[in-house]
C-alpha positions as a printed Julia matrix, in Angstrom:
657×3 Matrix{Float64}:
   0.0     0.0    0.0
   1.92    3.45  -1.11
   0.73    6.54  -0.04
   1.71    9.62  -1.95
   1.35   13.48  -1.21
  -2.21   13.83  -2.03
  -3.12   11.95   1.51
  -1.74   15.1    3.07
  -2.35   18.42   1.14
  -2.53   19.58   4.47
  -1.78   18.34   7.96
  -5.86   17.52   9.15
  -5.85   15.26   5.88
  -2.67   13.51   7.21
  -3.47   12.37  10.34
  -6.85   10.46   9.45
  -4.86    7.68   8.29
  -3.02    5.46  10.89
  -0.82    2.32  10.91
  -0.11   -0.24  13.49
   2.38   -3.31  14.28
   2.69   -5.68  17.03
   5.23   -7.9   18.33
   3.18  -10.98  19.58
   3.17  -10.45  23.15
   1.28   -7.43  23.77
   3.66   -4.29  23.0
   2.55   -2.33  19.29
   3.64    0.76  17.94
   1.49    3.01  15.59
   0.93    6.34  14.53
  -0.36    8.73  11.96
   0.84    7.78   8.07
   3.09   11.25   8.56
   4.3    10.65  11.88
   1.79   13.03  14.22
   0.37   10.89  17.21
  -3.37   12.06  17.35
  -4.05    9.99  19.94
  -2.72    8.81  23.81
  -2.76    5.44  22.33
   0.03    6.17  19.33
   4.16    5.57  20.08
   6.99    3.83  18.33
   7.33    1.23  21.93
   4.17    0.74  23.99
   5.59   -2.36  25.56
   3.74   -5.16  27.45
   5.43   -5.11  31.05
   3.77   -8.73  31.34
   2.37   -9.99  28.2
  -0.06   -9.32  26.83
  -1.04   -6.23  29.33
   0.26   -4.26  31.15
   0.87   -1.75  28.34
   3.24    1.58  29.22
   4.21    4.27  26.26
   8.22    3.76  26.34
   9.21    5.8   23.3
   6.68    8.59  21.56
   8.07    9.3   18.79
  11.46   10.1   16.72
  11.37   13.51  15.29
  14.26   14.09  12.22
  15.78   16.69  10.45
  18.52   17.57   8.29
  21.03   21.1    7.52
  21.9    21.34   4.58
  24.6    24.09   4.56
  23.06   26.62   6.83
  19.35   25.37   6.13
  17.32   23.45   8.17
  14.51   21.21   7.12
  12.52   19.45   9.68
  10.54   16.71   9.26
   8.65   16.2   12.48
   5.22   16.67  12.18
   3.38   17.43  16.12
  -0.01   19.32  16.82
   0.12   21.81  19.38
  -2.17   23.92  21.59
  -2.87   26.75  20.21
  -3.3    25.43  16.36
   0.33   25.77  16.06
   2.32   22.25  14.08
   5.31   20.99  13.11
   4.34   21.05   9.3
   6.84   17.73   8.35
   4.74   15.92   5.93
   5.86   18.78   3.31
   8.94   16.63   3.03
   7.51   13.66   2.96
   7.71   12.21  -0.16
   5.84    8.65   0.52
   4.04    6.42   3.2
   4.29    2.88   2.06
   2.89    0.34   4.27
   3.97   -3.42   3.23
   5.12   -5.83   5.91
   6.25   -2.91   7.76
   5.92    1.08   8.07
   8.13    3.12   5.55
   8.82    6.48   5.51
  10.79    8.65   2.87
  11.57   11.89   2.75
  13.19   14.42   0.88
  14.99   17.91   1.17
  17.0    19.08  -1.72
  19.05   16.3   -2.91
  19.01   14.16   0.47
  16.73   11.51   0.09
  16.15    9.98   4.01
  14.17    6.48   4.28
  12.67    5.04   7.78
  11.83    1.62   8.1
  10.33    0.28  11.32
   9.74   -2.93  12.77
   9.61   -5.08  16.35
  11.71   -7.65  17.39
   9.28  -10.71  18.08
   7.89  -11.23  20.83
  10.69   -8.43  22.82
   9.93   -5.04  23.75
  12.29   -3.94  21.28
  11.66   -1.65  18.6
  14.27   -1.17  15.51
  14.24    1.81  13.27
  16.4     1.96  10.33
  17.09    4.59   8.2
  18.91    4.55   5.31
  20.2     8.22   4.18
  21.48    8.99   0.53
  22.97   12.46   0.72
  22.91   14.59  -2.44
  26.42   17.24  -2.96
  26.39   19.42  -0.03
  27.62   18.54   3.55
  24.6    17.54   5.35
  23.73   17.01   9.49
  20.94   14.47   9.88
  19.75   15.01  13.77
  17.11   12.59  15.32
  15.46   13.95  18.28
  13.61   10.76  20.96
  10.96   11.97  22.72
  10.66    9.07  25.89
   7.35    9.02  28.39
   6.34    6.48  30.7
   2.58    6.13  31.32
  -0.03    3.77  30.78
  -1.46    3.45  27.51
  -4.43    4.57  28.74
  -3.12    7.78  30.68
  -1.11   11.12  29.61
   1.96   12.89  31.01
   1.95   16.08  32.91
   5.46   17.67  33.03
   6.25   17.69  36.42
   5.44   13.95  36.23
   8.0    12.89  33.88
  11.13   12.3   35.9
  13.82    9.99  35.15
  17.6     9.13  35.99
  19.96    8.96  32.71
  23.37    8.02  31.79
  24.82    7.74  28.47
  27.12    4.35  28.46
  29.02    4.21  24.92
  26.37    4.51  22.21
  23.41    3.55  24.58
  21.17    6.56  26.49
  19.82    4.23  29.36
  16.7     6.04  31.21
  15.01    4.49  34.34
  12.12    6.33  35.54
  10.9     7.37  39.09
   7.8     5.27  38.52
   9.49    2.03  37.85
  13.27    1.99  39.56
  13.47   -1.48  38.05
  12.75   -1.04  34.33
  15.91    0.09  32.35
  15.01    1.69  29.33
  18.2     1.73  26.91
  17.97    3.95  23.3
  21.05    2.73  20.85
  22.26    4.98  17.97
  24.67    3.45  16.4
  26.72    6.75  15.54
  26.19   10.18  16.0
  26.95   12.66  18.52
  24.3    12.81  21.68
  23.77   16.57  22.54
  22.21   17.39  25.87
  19.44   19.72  26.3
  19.22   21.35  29.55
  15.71   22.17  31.89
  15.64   25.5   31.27
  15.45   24.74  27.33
  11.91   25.61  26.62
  11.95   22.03  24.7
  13.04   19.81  27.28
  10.05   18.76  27.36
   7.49   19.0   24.1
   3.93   18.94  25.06
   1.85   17.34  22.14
  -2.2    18.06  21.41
  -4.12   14.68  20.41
  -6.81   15.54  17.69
  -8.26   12.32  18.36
  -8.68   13.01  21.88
 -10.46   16.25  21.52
 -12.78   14.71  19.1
 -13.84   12.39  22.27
 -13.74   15.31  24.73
 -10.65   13.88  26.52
  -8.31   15.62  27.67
  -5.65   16.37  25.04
  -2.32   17.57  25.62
   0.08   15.16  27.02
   4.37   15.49  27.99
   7.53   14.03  26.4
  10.99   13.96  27.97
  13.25   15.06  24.88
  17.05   15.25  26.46
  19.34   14.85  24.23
  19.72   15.3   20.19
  21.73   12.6   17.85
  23.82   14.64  15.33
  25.19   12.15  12.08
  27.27   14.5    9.5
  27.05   13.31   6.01
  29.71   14.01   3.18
  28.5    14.76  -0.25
  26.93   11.36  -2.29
  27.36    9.62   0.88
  25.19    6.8    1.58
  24.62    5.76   5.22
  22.43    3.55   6.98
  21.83    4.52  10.41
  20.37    1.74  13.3
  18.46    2.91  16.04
  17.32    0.71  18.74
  14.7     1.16  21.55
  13.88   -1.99  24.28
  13.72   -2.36  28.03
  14.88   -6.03  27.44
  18.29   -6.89  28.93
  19.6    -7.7   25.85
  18.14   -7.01  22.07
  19.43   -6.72  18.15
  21.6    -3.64  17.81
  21.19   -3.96  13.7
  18.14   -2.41  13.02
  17.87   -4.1   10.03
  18.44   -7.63  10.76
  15.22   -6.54  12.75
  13.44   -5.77  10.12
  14.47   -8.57   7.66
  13.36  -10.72  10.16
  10.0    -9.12  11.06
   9.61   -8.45   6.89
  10.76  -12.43   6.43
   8.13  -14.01   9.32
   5.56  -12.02   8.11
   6.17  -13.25   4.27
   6.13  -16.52   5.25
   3.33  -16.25   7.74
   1.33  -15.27   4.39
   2.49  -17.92   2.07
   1.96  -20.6    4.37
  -1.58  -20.04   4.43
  -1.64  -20.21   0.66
  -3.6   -17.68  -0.63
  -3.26  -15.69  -3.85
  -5.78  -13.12  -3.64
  -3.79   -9.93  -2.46
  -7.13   -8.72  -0.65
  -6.72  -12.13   1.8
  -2.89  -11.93   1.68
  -3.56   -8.64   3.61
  -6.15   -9.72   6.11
  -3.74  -12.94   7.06
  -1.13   -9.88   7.4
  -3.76   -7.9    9.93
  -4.46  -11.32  11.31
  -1.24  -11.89  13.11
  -1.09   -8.65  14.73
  -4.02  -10.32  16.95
  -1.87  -13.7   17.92
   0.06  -13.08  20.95
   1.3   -14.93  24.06
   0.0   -14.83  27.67
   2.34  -15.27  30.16
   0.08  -16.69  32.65
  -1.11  -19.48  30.55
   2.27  -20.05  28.16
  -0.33  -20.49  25.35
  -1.54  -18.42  22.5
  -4.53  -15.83  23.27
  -5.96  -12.97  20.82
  -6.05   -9.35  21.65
  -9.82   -7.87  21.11
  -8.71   -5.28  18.93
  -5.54   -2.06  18.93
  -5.14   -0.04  20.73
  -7.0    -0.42  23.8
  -8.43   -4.28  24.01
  -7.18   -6.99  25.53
  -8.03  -10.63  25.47
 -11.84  -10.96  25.73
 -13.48  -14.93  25.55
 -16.09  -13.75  23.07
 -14.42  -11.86  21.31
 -11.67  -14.55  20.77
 -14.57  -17.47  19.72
 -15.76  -15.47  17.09
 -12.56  -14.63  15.88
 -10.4   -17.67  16.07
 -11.92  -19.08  12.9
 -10.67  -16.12  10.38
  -7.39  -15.94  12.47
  -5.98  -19.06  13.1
  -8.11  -21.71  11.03
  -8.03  -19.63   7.62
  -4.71  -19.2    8.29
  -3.83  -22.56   8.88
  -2.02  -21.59  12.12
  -3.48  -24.66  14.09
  -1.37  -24.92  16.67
  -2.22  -22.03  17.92
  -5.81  -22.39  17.65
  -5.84  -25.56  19.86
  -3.83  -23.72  22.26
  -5.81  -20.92  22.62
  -8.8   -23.83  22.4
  -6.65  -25.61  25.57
  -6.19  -22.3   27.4
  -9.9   -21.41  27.71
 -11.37  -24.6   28.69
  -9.25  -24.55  31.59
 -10.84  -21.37  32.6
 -14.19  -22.67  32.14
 -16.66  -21.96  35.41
 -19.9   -23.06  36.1
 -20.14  -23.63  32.59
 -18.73  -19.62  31.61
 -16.14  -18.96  29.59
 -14.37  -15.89  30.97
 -15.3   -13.14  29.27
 -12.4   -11.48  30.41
  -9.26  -13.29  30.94
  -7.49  -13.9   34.46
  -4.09  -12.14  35.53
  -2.26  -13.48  38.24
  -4.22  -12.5   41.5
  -7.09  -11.56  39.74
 -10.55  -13.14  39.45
 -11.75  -14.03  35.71
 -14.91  -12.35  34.68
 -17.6   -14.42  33.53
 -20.44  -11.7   32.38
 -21.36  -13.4   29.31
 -23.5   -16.04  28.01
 -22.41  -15.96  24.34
 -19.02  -16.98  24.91
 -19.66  -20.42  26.22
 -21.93  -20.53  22.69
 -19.09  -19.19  20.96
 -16.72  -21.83  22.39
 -18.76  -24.48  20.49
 -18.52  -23.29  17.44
 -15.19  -22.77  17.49
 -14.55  -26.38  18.33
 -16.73  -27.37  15.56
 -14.99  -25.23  13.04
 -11.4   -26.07  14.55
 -12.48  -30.08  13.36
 -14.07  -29.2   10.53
 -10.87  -27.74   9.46
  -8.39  -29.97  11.25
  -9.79  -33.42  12.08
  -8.21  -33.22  15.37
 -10.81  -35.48  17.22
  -8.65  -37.02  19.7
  -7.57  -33.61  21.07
 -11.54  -33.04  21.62
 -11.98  -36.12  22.98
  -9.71  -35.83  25.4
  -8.98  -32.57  26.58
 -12.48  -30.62  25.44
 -15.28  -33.16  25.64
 -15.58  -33.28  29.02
 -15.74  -29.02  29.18
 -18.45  -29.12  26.79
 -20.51  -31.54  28.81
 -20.39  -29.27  31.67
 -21.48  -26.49  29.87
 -24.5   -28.12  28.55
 -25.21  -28.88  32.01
 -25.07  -25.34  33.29
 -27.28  -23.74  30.68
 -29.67  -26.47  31.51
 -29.64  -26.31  35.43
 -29.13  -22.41  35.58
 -25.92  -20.58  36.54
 -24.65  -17.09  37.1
 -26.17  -14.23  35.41
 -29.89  -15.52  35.21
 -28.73  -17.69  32.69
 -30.94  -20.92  33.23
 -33.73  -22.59  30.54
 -36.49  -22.27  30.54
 -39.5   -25.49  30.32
 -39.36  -24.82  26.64
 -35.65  -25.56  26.05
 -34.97  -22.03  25.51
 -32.08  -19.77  27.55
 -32.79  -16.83  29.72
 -30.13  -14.83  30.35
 -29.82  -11.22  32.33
 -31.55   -9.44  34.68
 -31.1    -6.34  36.85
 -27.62   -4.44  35.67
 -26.28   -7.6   33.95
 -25.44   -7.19  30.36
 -24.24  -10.67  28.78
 -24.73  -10.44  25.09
 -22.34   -8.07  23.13
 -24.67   -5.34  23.04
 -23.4    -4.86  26.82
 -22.88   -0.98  27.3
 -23.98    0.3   30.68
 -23.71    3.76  32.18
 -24.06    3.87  35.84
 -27.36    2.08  36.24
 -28.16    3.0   32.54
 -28.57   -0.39  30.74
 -28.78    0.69  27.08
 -29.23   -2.38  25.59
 -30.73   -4.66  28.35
 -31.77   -7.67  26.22
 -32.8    -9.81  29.45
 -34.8   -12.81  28.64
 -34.15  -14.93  25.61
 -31.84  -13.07  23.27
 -32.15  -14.46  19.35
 -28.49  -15.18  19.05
 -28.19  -16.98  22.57
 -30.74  -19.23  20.95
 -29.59  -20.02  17.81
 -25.92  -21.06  19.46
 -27.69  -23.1   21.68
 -29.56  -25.26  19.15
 -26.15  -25.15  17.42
 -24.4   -26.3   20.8
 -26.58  -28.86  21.69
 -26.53  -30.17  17.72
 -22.52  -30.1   18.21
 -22.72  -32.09  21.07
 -25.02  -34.66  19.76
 -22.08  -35.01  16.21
 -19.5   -35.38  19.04
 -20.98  -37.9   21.31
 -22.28  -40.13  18.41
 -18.45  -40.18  17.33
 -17.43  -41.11  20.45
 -19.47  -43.56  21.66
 -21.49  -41.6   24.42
 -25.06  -40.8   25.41
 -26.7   -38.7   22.45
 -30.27  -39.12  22.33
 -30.84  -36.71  25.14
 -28.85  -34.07  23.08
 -31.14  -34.75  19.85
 -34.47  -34.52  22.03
 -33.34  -31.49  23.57
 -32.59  -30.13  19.97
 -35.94  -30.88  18.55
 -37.47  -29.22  21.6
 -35.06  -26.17  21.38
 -36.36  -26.11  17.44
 -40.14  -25.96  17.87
 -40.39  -23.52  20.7
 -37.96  -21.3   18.69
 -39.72  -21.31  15.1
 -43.09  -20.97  16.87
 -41.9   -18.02  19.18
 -39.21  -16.37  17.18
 -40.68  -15.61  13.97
 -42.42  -12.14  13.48
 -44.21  -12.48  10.81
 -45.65   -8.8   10.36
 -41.58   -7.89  10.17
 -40.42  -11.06   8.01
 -37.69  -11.85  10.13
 -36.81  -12.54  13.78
 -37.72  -10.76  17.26
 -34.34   -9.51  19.05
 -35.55  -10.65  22.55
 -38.61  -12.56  23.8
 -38.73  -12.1   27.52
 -42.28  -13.54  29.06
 -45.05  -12.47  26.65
 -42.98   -9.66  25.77
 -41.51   -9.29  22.72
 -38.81   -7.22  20.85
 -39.56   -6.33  17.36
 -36.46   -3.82  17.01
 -34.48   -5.38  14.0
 -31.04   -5.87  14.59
 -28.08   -8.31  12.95
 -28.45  -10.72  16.0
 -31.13  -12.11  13.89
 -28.36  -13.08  11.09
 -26.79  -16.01  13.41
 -29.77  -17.98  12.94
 -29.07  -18.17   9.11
 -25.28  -18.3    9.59
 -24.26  -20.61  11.64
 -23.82  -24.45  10.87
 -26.97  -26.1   12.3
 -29.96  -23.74  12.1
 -33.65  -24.01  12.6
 -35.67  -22.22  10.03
 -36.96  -22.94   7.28
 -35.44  -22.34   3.93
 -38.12  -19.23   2.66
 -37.82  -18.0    6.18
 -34.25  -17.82   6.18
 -33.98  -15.95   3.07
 -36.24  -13.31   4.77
 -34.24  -13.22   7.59
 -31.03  -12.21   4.81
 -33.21  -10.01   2.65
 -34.51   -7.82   5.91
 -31.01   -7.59   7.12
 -29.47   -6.44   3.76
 -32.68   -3.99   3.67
 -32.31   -2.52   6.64
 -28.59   -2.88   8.37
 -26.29   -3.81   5.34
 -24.06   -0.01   5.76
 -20.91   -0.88   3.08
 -18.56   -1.81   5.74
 -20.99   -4.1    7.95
 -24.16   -3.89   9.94
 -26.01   -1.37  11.88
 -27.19   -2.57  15.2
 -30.26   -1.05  14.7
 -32.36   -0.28  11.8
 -31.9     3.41  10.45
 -35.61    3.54  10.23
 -36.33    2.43  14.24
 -37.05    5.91  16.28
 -33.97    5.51  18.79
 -31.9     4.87  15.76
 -28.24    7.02  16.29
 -26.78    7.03  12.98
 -23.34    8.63  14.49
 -20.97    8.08  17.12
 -18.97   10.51  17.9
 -18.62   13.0   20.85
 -17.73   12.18  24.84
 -18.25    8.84  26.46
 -22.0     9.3   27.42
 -22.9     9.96  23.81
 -20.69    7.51  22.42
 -22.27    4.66  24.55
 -25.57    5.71  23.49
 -25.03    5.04  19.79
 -22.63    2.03  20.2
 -25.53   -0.36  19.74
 -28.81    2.1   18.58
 -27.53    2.49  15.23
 -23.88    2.12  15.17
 -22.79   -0.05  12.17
 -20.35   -3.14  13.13
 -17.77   -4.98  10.98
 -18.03   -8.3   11.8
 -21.47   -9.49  11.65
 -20.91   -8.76   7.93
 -18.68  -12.28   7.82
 -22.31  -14.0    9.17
 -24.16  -11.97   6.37
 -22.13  -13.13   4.17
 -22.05  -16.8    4.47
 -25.96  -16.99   5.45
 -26.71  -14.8    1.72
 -24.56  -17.74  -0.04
 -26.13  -20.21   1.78
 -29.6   -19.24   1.15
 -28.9   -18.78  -2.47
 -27.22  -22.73  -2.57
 -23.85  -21.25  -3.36
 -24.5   -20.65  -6.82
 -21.93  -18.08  -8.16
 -24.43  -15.2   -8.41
 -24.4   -15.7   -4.86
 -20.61  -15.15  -4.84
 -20.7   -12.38  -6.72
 -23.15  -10.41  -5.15
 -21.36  -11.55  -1.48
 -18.74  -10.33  -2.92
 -20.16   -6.86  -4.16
 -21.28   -6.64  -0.44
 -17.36   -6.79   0.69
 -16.04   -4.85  -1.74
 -16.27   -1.7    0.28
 -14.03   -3.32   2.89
 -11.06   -3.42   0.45
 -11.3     0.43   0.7
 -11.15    0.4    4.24
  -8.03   -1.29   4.0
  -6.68    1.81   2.79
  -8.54    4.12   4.86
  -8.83    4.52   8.79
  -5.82    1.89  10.16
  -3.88    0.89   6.76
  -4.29   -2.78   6.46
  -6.68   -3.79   8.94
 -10.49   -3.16  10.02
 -12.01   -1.21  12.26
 -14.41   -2.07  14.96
 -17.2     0.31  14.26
 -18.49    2.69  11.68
 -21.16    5.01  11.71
 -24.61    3.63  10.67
 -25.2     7.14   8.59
 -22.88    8.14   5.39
 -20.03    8.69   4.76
 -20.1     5.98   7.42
 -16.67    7.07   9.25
 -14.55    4.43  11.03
 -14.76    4.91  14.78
 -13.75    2.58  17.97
 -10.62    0.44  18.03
  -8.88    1.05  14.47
  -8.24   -2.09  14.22
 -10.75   -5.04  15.67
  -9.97   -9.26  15.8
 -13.44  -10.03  14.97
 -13.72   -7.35  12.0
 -10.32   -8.91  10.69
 -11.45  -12.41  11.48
 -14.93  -13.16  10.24
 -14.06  -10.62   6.98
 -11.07  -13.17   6.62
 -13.47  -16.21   7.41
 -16.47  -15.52   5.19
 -14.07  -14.08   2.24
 -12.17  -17.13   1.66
 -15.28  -19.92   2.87
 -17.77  -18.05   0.73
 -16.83  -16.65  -1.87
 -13.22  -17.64  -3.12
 -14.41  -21.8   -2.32
């Protein structure tokens, strides 16, 4: 993906396009595509203290520039208070995002390239840049700008305090707030020049656009204390490593960093075999999800960048398009392994455990989730004597559990259906709750809930026919499950499914939970219903890059999210459009049609828009949200597991097989 000076006539137009890595445990760095952060959550090393969380902003940003006789030009690009900024992208010739983030730039006859890439699975970030002066004597000066905060947090000035030694060619920093962590910054030439505290720029504050488009606060403090000076003889060529970790030791050769990063990633690509450079990309965005736990030693997947961590529903309906398209099985039974081991009264966590932490189990999807995940992980594997032995017995116990009732008024009910919520509880994705504001309550039988279950209990019958158990009581069960839902579920005024059916009430908003009972691999409907289930949702949720979670003619519909938390939340799930129920769209519009290839086609016509997103919002990936109006803007997490996974899922199951 090449990006050219037309993305940023001017410096607004520059920083609405973003990029991201990640390292596989838990640290990422990202920014604008010209360099500004716009946001709290944008650095070149937010590392993972204790992987995957534990996420602290090490190094902000690099800000270059060269003289060229007496002439200076700089190439940082900041927004201040005050609408004054560091105007950099005017030398910035390209932004070209392939397995990693380049940069080039270009004053006079000095051409300067910056390549940058992680170190797997180390806190350890390597930029390389690769200078080819043109006939004059040139200075190229890089200027670090360190903090050390939370992700989630900002820097005041009087907080950012830190003891410093220079030690050869390393800076080593260890700040006040962590006396342990040793933060070393490698040049590997240059002269360090030390600023003093009564420069006026020994510390740099920095306005975050993004942040004052949520009404947070915006301004936030860098340490800058020393400059790196390089001089550069006419038609020299240099190349110039610079190294940021808080590991004890890492890869002074910045690029031996980034052949390996560009090498892993190349291969991670072909070995899932695809062609199509539209899939090629998404198996790309896919591994930036994969990382390590440390408590477990296995696998997990990170809810989305920059602020998610591992969440269980989020990871069952993403594991297909990450790790099973992908062909990465081994890391699919491990992150399989690692959640069954979790399981409680018959939850899943919904968020994962730390070490001296509780799990949260506030969900009744993920459970649901976790069984079709094990029946897509055989369907693509034929691993049945890993089930057997080491999942089974889980899945057992959570049929038990939604039968006898557990936590979170999740019990059924005498007509096979689940019940789920009640109170404050919020346990299907729509979940947002402010104070004792419940936006989205959905207590009583939720569609979705329903249609996993019939799937669930279906699994389970498969499974214990293969392996020799009881399965009749899992087939009556089924057939129950069935009746009550076609005879309750169907809304015949509307064509299509109620949302929630909670006593004799029932909810006749239309939303994409509906699409599940189309989608998914055992379903109850019957073949004219299910194409009116599809031909509603395309109607009135299909938004180009996925579903709104409420129809845009519905009187609490909120076709934009934008503004401070409390508005936000309102319009997450009233109108708000989502990425990845697309993926269920998708394969239940194929399905209905018998996979004939107009049915690929127009699936495909449906996706199209998302191969613009790719270019748009976070380069490469997909967003979590958009709004449910036009031009339907990308909002949320910039880049999302489940968008990248079910996109990735239904893409190459539907419409390339």
């Amino acid at each position: 993906m090449k990006f050219g000076k037309g993305y940023w006539k001017t410096f607004a137009s520059g920083i609405e396009r973003e990029w991201v890595i990640a390292n596989g445990a838990g640290a990422y760095c990202g920014s604008s595509i010209i360099g500004a952060n716009t946001r709290k959550h944008h650095g070149l090393l937010i590392a993972s203290l204790k992987a995957p969380i534990e996420r602290y902003l090490i190094l902000s940003k690099i800000d270059e520039s060269v003289k060229i006789d007496n002439k200076i030009y700089n190439f940082a690009t900041n927004q201040k208070a005050g609408g004054y900024n560091d105007e950099g992208q005017l030398y910035l010739q390209r932004f070209i995002y392939e397995e990693v983030p380049n940069f080039i730039y270009q004053a006079e006859e000095c051409f300067v390239k910056k390549t940058i890439a992680f170190e797997f699975e180390r806190n350890t970030i390597a930029i390389g840049y690769e200078v080819l002066n043109g006939s004059k004597n040139t200075v190229f000066t890089i200027k670090p700008l360190f903090s050390y905060r939370s992700h989630h947090e900002r820097s005041e000035r009087a907080e950012i305090k830190y003891n410093m030694y220079i030690d050869g060619t390393i800076l080593h920093l260890t700040p006040e707030q962590n006396k342990n962590l040793d933060i070393k910054f490698y040049v590997s030439e240059g002269k360090y020049k030390e600023r003093t505290q009564y420069d006026d720029r020994y510390t740099i504050d920095l306005e975050y656009q993004t942040e004052i488009n949520t009404g947070m606060t915006c301004i936030d403090n860098q340490l800058t204390p020393y400059d790196i000076s390089i001089d550069l003889k006419p038609f020299e060529k240099k190349k110039i490593s610079v190294v940021c970790s808080i590991e004890d030791t890492f890869e002074k050769n910045s690029f031996v960093t980034i052949d390996n990063f560009v090498n892993r990633m190349k291969n991670i690509k072909d070995n899932a075999g695809y062609n199509n450079e539209i899939v090629r990309q998404l198996v790309q965005a896919a591994d930036q999800f994969i990382v390590k736990r440390e408590s477990t030693g296995y696998k997990t997947i990170l809810a989305g960048y920059p602020w998610f961590s591992d969440w269980g529903r989020d990871t069952m309906i993403a594991l297909q398009g990450l790790t099973l398209v992908t062909k990465r099985f081994e890391d699919a039974k491990g992150i399989l392994r690692t959640f069954a081991k979790y399981i409680n009264n018959g939850l899943v966590p919904n968020m994962f455990p730390d070490e001296g932490l509780e799990p949260l189990y506030n969900t009744v999807d993920a459970s649901m989730w976790y069984f079709y995940s094990v029946y897509k992980y055989l369907e693509y594997t034929n691993d049945y004597d890993f089930v057997e032995k080491e999942i089974y017995s889980k899945l057992e116990e959570i049929i038990q559990a939604y039968k006898n009732g557990t936590d979170f008024s999740i019990y059924m009910e005498d007509d096979g259906l689940i019940h789920a919520g009640s109170g404050f509880d919020q346990v299907t994705w729509m979940d947002v709750r402010v104070g004792e504001w419940v936006v989205t309550p959905r207590h009583g039988k939720p569609v979705e809930i329903n249609a996993l279950w019939y799937n669930a209990l279906k699994v389970m019958e498969k499974l214990s026919k293969r392996f020799g158990r009881e399965y009749q009581d899992y087939s009556k069960l089924a057939n129950k499950v069935k009746t009550s839902f076609t005879e309750k579920f169907w809304n015949e005024e509307k064509q299509c499914l109620y949302d929630v059916i909670d006593g004799a009430e029932k909810d006749d908003k239309i939303r994409p939970n509906q699409i599940w009972a189309v989608s998914l691999p055992f379903t109850m409907l019957s073949l004219e219903q299910e194409k009116k289930v599809v031909n509603t949702v395309i109607a009135e949720l299909y938004s180009s890059y996925g579903l709104r979670s409420l129809s845009h003619d519905d009187k609490d519909y909120k076709g934009v999210y934008k503004g401070r938390l409390h508005d936000r939340d309102a319009a997450y799930h009233q109108g708000t459009a989502w990425a990845f129920p697309l993926g269920a769209l998708i394969t239940a519009y194929v399905k209905v049609n018998d996979r004939s290839p107009e049915s690929k086609s127009y699936a495909k016509l449906l996706l199209e828009p998302i191969e613009d997103h790719l270019r748009d919002g976070c380069v490469g990936s997909i967003a979590e949200i958009f709004d449910g109006d036009e031009p339907h803007i990308s909002r949320g997490c910039y880049a999302q597991a489940w968008s990248v996974g079910e996109i990735l899922r239904a893409y190459v199951e539907d419409i390339l097989n």
